[in-house]
C-alpha positions as YAML, in Angstrom:
chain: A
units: angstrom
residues:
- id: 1
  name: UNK
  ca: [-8.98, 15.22, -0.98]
- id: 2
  name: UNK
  ca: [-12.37, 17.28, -0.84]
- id: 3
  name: UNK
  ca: [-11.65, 16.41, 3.08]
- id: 4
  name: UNK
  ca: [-8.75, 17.31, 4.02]
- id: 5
  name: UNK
  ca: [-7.85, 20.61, 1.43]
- id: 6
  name: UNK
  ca: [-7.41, 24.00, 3.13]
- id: 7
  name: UNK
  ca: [-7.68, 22.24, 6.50]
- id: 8
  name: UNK
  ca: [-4.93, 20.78, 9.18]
- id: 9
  name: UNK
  ca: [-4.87, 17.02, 10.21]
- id: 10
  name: UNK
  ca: [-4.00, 16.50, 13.61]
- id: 11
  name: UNK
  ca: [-3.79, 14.09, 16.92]
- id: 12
  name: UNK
  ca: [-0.94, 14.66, 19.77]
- id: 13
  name: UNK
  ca: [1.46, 16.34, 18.98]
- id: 14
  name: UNK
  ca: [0.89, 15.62, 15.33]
- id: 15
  name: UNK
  ca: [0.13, 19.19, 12.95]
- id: 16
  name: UNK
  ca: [0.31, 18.45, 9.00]
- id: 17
  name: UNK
  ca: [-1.15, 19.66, 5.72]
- id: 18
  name: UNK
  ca: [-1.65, 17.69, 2.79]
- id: 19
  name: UNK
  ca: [-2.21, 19.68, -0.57]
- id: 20
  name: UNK
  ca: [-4.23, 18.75, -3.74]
- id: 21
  name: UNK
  ca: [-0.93, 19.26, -5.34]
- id: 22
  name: UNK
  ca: [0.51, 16.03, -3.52]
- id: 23
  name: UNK
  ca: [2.86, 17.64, -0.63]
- id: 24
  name: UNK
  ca: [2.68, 17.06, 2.50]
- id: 25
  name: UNK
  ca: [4.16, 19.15, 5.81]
- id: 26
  name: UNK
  ca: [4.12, 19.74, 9.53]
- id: 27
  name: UNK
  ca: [5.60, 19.13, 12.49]
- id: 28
  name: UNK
  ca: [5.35, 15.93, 14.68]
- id: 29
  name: UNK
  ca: [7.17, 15.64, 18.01]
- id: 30
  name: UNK
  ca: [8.81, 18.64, 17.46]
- id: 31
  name: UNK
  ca: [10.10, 17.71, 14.57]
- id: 32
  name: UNK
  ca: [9.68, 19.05, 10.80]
- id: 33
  name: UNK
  ca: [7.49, 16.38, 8.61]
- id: 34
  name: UNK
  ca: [7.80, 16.55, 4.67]
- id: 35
  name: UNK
  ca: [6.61, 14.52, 2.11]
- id: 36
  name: UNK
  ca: [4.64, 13.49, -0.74]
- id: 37
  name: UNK
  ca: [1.83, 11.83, -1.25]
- id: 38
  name: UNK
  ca: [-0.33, 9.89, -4.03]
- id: 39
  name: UNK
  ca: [-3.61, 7.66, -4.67]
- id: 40
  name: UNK
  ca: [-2.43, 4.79, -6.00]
- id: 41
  name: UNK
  ca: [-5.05, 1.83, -6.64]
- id: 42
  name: UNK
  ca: [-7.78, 3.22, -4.11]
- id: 43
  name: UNK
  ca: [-4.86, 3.78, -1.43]
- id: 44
  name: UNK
  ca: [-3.31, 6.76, 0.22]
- id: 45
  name: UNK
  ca: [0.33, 6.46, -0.67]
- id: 46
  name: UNK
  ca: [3.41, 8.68, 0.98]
- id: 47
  name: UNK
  ca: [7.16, 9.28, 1.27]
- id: 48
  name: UNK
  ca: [7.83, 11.08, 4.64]
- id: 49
  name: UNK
  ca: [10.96, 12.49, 5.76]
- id: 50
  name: UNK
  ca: [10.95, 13.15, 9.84]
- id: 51
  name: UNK
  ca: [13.46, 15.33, 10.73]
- id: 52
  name: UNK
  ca: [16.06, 13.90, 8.83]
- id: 53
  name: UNK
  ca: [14.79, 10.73, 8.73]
- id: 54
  name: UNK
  ca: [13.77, 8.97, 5.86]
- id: 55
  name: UNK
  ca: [10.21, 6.88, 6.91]
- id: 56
  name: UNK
  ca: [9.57, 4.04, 4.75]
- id: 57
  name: UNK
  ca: [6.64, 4.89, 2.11]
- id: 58
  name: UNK
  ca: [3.33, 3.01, 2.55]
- id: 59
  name: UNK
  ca: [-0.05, 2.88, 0.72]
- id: 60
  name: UNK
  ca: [-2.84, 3.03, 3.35]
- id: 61
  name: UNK
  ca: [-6.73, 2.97, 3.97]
- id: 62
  name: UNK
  ca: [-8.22, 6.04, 4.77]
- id: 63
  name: UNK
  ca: [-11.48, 5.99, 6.46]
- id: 64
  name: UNK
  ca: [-13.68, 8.88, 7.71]
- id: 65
  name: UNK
  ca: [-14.81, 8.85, 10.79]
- id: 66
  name: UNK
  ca: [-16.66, 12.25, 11.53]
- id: 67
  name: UNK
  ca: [-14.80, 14.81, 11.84]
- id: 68
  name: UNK
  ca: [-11.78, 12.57, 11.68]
- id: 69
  name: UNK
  ca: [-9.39, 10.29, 9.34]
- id: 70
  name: UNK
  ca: [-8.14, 6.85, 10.33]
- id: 71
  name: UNK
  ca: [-5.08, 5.96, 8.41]
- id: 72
  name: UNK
  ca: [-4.20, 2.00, 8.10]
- id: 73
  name: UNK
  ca: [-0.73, 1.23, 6.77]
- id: 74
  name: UNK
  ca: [0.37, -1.59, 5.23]
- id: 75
  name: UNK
  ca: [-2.76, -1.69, 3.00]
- id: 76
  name: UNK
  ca: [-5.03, -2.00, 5.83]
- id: 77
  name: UNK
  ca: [-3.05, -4.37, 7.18]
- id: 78
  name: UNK
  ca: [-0.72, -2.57, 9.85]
- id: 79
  name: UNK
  ca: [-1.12, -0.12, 12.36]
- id: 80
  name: UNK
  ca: [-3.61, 3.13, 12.84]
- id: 81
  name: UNK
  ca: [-3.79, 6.91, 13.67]
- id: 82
  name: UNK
  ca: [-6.73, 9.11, 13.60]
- id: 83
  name: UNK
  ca: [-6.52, 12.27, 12.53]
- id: 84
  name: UNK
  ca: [-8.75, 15.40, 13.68]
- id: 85
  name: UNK
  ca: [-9.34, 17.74, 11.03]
- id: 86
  name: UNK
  ca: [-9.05, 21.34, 11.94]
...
């Protein structure tokens, strides 16, 4: 959390917070993003609404890369975005 508090995560059309208190929000797409998130077990779990869209939670890897984030769903398993952090 020492990362990412106070600052913005971002990639393409991607903007969103996460707070130490466990919310999340932005915009993505053009499109409001809210949510909350957890560490569950060493993993970065969320619950996401898009829009009004529900997206299905998931406990993922974070890795730092730089000045960056990569986020692995599905455990490490799935797929990946990087994140800038602004």
């Amino acid at each position: 959390m020492r990362l990412v508090e106070g600052r913005t995560l971002s990639t393409l059309g991607v903007k969103l917070e996460v707070t130490p208190e466990g919310r999340i929000s932005g915009r993505a797409w053009g499109r409001d993003v809210t949510g909350t998130w957890r560490w569950t077990d060493g993993y970065f779990c969320r619950e996401m609404t898009f829009g009004e869209k529900p997206v299905e939670a998931d406990c993922q890897v974070v890795r730092q890369e730089g000045e960056a984030l990569r986020f692995i769903a599905e455990r490490g398993a799935g797929q990946q975005a990087r994140l800038a952090l602004r």
